[in-house]
CHARMM-style PDB file with segment names, atoms N, HN, CA, C and O in Angstrom:
ATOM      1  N   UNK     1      91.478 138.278 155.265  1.00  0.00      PROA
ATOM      2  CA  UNK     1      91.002 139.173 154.236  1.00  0.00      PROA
ATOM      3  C   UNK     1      91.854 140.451 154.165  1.00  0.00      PROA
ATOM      4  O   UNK     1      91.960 140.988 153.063  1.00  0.00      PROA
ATOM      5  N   UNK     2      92.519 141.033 155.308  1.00  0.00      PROA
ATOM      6  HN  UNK     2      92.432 140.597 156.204  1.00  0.00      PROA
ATOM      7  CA  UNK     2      93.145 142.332 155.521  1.00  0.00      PROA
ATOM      8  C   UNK     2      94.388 142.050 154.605  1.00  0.00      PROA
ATOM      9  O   UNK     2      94.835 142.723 153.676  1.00  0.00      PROA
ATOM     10  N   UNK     3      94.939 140.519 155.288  1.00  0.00      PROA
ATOM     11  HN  UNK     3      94.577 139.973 156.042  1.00  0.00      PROA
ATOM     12  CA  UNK     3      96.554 140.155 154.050  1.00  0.00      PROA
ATOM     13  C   UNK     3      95.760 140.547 152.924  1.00  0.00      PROA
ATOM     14  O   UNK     3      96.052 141.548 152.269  1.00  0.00      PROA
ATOM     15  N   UNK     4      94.908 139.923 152.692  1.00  0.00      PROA
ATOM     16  HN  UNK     4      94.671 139.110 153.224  1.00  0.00      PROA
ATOM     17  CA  UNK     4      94.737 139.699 150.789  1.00  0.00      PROA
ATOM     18  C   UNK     4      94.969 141.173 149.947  1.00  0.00      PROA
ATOM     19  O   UNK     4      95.693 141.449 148.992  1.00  0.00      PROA
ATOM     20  N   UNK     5      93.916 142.066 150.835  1.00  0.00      PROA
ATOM     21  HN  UNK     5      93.327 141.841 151.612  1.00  0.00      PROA
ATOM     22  CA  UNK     5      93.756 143.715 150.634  1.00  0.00      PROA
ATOM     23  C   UNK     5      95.585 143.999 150.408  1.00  0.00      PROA
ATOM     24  O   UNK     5      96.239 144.077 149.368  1.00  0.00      PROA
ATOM     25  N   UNK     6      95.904 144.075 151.501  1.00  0.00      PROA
ATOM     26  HN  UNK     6      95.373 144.012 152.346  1.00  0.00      PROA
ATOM     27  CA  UNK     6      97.369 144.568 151.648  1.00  0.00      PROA
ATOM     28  C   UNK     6      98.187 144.091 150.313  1.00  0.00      PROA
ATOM     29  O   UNK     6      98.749 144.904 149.580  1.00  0.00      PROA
ATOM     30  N   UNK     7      98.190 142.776 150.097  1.00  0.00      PROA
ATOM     31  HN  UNK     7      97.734 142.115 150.693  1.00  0.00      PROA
ATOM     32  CA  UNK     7      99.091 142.019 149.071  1.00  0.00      PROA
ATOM     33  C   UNK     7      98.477 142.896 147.725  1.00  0.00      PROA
ATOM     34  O   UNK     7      99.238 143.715 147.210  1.00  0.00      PROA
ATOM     35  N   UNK     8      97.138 142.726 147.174  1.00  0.00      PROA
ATOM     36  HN  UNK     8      96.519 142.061 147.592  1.00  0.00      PROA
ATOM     37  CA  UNK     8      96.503 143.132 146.211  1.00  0.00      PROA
ATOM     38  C   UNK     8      96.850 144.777 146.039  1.00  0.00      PROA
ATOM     39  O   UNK     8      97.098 145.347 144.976  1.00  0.00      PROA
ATOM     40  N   UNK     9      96.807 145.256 147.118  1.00  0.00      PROA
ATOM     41  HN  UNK     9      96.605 144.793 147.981  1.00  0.00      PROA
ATOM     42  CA  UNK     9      97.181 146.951 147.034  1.00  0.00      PROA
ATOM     43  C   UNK     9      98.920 146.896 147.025  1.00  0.00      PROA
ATOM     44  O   UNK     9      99.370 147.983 146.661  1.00  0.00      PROA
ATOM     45  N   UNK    10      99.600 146.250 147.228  1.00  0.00      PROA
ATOM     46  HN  UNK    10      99.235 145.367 147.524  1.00  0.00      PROA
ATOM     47  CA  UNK    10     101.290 145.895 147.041  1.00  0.00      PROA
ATOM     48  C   UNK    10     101.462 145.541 145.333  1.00  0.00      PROA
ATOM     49  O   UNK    10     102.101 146.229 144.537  1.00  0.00      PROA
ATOM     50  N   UNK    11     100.846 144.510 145.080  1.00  0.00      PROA
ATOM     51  HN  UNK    11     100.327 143.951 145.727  1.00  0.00      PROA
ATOM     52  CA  UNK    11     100.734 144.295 143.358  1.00  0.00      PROA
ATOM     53  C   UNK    11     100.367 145.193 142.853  1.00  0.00      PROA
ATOM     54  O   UNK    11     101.199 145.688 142.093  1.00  0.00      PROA
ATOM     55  N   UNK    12      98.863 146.001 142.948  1.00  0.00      PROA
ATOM     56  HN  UNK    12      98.187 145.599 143.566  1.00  0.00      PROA
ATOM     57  CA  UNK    12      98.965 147.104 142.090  1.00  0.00      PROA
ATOM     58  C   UNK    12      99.264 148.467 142.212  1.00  0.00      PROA
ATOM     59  O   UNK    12      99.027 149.257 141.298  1.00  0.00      PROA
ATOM     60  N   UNK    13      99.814 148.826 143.377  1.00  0.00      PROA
ATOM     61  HN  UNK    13     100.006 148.184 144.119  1.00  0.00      PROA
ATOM     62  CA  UNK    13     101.098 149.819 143.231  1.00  0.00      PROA
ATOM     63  C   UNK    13     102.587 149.159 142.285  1.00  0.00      PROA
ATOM     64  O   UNK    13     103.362 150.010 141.847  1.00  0.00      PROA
ATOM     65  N   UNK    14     102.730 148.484 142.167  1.00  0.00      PROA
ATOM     66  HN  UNK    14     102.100 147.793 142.523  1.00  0.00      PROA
ATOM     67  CA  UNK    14     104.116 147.688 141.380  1.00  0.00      PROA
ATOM     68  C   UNK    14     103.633 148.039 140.033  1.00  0.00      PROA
ATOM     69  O   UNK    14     104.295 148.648 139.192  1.00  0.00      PROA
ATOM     70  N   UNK    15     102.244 147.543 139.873  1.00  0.00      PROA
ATOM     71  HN  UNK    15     101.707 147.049 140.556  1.00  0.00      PROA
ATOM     72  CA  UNK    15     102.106 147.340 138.854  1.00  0.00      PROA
ATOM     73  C   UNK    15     101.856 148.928 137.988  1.00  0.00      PROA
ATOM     74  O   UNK    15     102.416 148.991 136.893  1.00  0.00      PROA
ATOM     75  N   UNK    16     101.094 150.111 138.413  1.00  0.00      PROA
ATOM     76  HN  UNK    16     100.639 150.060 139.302  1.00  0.00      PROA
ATOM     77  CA  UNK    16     100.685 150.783 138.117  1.00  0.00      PROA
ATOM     78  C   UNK    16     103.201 151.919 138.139  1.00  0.00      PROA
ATOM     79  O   UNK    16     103.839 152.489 137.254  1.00  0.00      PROA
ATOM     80  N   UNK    17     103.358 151.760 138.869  1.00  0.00      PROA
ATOM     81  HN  UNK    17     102.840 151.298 139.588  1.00  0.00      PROA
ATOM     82  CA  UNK    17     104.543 152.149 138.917  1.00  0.00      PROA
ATOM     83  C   UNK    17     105.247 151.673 137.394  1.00  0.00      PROA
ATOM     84  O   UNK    17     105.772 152.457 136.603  1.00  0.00      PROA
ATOM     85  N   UNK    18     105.156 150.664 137.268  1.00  0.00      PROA
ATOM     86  HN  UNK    18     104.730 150.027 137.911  1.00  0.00      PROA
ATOM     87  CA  UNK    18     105.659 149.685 135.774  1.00  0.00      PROA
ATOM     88  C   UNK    18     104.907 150.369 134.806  1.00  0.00      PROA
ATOM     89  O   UNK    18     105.549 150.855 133.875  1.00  0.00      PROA
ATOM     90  N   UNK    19     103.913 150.487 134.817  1.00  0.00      PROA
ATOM     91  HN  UNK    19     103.392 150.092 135.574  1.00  0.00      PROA
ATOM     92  CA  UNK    19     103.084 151.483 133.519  1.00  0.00      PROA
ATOM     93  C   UNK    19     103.992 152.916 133.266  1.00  0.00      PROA
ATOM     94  O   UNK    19     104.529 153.299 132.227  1.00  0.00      PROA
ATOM     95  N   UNK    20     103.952 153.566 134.638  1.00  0.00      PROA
ATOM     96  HN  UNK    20     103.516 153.254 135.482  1.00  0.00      PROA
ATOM     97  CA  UNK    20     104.078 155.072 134.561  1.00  0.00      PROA
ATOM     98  C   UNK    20     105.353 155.223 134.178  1.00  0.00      PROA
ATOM     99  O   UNK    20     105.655 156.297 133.660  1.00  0.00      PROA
ATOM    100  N   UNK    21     106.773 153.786 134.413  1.00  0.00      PROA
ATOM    101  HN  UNK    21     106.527 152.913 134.835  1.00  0.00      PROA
ATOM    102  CA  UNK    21     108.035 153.726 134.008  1.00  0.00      PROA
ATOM    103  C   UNK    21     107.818 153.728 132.150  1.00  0.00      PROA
ATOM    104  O   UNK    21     108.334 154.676 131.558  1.00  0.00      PROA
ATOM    105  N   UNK    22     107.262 152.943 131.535  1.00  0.00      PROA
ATOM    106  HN  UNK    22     106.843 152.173 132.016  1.00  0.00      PROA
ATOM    107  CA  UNK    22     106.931 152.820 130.189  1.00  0.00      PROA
ATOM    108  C   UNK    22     106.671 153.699 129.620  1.00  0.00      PROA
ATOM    109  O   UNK    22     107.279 153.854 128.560  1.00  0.00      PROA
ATOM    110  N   UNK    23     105.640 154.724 130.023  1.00  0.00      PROA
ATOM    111  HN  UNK    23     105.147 154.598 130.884  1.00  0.00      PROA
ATOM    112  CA  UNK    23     105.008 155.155 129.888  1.00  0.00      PROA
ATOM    113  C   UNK    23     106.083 157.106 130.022  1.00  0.00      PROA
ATOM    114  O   UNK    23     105.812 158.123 129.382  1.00  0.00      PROA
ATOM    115  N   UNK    24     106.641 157.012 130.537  1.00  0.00      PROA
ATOM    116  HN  UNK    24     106.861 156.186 131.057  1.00  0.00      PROA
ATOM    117  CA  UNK    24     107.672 157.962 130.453  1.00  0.00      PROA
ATOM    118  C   UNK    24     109.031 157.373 129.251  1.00  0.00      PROA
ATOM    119  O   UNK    24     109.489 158.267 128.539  1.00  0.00      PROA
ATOM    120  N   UNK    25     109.559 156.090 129.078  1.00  0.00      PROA
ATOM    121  HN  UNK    25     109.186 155.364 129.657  1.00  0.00      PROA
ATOM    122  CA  UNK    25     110.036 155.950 128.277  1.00  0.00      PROA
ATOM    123  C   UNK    25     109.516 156.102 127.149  1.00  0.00      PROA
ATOM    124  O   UNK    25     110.232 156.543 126.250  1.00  0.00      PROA
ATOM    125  N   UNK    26     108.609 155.892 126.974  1.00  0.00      PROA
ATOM    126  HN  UNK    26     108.028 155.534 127.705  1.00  0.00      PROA
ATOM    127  CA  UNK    26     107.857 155.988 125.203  1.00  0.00      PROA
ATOM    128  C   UNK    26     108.097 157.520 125.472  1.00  0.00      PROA
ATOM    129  O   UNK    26     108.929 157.840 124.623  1.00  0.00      PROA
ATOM    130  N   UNK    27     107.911 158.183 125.925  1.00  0.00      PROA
ATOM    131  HN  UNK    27     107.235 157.922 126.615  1.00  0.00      PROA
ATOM    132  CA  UNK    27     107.590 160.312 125.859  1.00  0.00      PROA
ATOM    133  C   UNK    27     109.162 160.126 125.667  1.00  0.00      PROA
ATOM    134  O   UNK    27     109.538 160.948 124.832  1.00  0.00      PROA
ATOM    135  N   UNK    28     109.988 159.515 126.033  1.00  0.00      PROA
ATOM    136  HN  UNK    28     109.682 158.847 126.712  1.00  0.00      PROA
ATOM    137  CA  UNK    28     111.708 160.159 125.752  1.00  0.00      PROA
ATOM    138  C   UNK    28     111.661 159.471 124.057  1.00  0.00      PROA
ATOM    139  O   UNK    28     112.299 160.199 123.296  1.00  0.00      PROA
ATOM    140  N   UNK    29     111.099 158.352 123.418  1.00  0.00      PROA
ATOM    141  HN  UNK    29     110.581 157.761 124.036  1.00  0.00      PROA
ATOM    142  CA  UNK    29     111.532 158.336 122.258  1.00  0.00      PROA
ATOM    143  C   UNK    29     110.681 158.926 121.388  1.00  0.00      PROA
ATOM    144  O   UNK    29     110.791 158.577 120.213  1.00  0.00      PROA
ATOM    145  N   UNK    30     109.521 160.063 121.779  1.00  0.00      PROA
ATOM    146  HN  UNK    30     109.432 160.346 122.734  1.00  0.00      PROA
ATOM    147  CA  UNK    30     109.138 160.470 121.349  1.00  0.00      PROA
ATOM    148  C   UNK    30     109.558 161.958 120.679  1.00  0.00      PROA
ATOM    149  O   UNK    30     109.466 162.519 119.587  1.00  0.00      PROA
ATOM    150  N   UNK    31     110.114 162.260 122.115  1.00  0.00      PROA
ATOM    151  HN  UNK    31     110.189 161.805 123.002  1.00  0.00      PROA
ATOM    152  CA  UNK    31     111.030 163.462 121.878  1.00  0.00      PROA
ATOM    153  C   UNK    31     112.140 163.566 121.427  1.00  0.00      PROA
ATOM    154  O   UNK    31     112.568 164.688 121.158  1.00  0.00      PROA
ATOM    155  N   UNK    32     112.975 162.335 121.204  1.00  0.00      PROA
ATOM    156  HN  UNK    32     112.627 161.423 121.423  1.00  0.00      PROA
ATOM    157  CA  UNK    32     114.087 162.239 120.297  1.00  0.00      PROA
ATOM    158  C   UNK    32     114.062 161.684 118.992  1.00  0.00      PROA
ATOM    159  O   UNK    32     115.009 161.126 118.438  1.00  0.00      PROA
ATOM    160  N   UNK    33     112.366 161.958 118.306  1.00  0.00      PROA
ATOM    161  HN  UNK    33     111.597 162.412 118.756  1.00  0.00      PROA
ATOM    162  CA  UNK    33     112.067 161.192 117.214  1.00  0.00      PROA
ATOM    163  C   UNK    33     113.201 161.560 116.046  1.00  0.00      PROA
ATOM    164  O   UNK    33     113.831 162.570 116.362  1.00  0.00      PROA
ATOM    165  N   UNK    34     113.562 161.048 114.922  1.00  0.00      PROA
ATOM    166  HN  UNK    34     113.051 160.228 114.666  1.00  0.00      PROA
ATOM    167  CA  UNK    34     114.077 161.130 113.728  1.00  0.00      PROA
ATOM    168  C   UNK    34     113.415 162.337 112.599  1.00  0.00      PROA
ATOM    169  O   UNK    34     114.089 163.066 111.871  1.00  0.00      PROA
ATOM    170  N   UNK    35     111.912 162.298 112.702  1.00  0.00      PROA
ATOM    171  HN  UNK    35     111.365 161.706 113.293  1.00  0.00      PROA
ATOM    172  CA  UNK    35     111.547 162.973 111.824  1.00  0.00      PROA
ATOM    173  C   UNK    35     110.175 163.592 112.862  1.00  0.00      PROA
ATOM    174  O   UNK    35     109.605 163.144 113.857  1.00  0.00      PROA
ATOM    175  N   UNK    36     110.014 164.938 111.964  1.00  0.00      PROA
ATOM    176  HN  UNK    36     110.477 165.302 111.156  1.00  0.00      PROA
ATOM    177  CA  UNK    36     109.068 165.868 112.649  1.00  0.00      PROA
ATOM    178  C   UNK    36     107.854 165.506 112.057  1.00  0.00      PROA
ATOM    179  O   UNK    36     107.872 164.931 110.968  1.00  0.00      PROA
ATOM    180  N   UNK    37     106.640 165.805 112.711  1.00  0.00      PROA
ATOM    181  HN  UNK    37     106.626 166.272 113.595  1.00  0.00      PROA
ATOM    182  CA  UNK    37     105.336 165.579 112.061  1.00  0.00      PROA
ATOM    183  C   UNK    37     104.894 165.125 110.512  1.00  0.00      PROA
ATOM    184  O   UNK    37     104.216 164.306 109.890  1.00  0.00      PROA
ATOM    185  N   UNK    38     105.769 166.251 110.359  1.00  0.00      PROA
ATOM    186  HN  UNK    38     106.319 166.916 110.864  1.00  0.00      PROA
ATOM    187  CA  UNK    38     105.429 165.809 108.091  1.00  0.00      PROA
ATOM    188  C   UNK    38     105.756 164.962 107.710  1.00  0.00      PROA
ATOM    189  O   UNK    38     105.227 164.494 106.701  1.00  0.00      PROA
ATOM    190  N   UNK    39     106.954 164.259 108.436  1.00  0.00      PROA
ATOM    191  HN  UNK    39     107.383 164.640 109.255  1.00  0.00      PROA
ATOM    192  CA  UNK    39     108.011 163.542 108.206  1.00  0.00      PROA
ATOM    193  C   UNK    39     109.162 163.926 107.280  1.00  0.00      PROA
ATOM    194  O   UNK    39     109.630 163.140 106.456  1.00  0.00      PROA
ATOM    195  N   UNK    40     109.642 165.318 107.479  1.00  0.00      PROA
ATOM    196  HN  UNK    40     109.262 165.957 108.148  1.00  0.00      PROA
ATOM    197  CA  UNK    40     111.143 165.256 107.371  1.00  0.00      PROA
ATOM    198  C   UNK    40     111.942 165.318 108.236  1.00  0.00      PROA
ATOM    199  O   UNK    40     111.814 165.902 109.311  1.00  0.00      PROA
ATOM    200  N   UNK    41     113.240 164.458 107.681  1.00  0.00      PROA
ATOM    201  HN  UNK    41     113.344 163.983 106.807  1.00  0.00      PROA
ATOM    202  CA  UNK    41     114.361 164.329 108.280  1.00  0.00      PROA
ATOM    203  C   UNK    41     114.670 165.677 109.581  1.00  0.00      PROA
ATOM    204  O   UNK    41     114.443 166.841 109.250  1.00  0.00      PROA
ATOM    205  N   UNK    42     115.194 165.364 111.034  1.00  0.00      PROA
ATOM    206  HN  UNK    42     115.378 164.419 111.303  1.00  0.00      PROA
ATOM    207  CA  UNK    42     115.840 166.137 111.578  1.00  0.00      PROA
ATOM    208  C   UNK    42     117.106 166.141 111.776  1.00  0.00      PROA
ATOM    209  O   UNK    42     117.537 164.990 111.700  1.00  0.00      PROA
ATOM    210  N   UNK    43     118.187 167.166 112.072  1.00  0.00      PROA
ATOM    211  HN  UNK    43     117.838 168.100 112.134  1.00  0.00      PROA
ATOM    212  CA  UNK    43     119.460 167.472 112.137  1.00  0.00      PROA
ATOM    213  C   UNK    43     119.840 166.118 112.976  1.00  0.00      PROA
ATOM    214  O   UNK    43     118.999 165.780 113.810  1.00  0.00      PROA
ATOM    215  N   UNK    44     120.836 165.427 112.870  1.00  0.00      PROA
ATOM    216  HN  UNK    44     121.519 165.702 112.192  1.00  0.00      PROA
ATOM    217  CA  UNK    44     121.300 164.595 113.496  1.00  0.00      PROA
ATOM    218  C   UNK    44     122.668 165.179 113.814  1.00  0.00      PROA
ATOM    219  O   UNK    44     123.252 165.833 112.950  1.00  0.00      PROA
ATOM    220  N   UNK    45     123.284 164.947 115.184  1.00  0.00      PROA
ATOM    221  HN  UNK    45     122.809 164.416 115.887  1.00  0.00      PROA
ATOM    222  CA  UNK    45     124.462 165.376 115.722  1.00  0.00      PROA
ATOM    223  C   UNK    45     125.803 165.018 114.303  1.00  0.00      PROA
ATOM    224  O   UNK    45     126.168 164.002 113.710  1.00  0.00      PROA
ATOM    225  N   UNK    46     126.231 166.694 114.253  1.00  0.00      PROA
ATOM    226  HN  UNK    46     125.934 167.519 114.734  1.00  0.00      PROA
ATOM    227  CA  UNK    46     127.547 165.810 113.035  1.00  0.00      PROA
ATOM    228  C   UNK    46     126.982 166.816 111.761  1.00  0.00      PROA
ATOM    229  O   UNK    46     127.624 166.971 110.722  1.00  0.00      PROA
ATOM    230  N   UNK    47     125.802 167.398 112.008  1.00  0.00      PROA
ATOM    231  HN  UNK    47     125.280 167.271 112.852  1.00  0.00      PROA
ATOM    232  CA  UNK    47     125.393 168.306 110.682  1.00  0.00      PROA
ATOM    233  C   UNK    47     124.725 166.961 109.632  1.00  0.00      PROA
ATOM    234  O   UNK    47     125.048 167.197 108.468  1.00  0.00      PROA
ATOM    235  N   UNK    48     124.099 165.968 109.719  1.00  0.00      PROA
ATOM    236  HN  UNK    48     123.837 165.776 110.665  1.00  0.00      PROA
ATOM    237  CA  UNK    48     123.568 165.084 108.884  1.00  0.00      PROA
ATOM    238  C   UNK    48     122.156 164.953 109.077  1.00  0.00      PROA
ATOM    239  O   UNK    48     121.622 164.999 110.185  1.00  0.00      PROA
ATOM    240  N   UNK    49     121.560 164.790 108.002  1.00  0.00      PROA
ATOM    241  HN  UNK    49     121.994 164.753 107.102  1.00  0.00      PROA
ATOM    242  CA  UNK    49     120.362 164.481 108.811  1.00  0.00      PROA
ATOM    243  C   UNK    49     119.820 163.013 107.519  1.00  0.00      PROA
ATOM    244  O   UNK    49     120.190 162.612 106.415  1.00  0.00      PROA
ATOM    245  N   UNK    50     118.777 162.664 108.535  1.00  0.00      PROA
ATOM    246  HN  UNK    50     118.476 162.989 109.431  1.00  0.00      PROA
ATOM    247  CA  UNK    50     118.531 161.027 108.282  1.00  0.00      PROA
ATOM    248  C   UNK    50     117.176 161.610 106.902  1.00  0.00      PROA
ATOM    249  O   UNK    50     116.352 162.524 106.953  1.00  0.00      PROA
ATOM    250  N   UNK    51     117.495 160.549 105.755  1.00  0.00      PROA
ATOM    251  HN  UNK    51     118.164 159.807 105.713  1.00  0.00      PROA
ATOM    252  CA  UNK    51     116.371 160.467 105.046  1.00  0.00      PROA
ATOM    253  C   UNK    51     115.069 159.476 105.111  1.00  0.00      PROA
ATOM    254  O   UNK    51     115.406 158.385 105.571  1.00  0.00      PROA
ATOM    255  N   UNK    52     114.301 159.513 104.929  1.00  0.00      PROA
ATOM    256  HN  UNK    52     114.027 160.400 104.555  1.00  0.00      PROA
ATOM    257  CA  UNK    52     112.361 158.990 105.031  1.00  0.00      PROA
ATOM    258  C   UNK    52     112.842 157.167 104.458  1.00  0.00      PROA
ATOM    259  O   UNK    52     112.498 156.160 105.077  1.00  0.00      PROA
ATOM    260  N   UNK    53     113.598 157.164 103.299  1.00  0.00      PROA
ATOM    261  HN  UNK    53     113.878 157.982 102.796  1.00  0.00      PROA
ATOM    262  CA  UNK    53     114.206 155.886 102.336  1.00  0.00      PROA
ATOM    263  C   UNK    53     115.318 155.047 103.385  1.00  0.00      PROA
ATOM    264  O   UNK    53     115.315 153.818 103.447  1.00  0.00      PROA
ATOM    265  N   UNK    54     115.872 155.554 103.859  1.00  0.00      PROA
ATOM    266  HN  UNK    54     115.874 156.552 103.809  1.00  0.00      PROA
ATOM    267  CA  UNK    54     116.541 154.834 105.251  1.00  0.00      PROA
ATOM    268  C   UNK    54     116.003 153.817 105.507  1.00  0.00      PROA
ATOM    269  OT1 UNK    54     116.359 153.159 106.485  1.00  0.00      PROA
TER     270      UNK     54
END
């Protein structure tokens, strides 16, 4: 019963680690979104910025 505990607490540390990895990637494409709340276009590197019709 102690393996099982051990193994089961090994899986969901992995598993909960795999969330919190995702889970920080979604916040980086959040913060490098295309458009701000209203949805207009933001400055894109180069002085361009992206239109909504894109």
């Amino acid at each position: 019963m102690d393996e099982a505990n051990r193994q089961n607490a090994a899986l969901l540390r992995n598993s909960r680690e795999l969330v919190d990895r995702w889970i920080q990637y979604l916040r980086t494409l959040l913060t490098g979104s295309l458009y701000n709340a209203g949805g207009a276009g933001r400055e894109v590197v180069g002085g361009r910025t992206l239109d909504r019709s894109a």
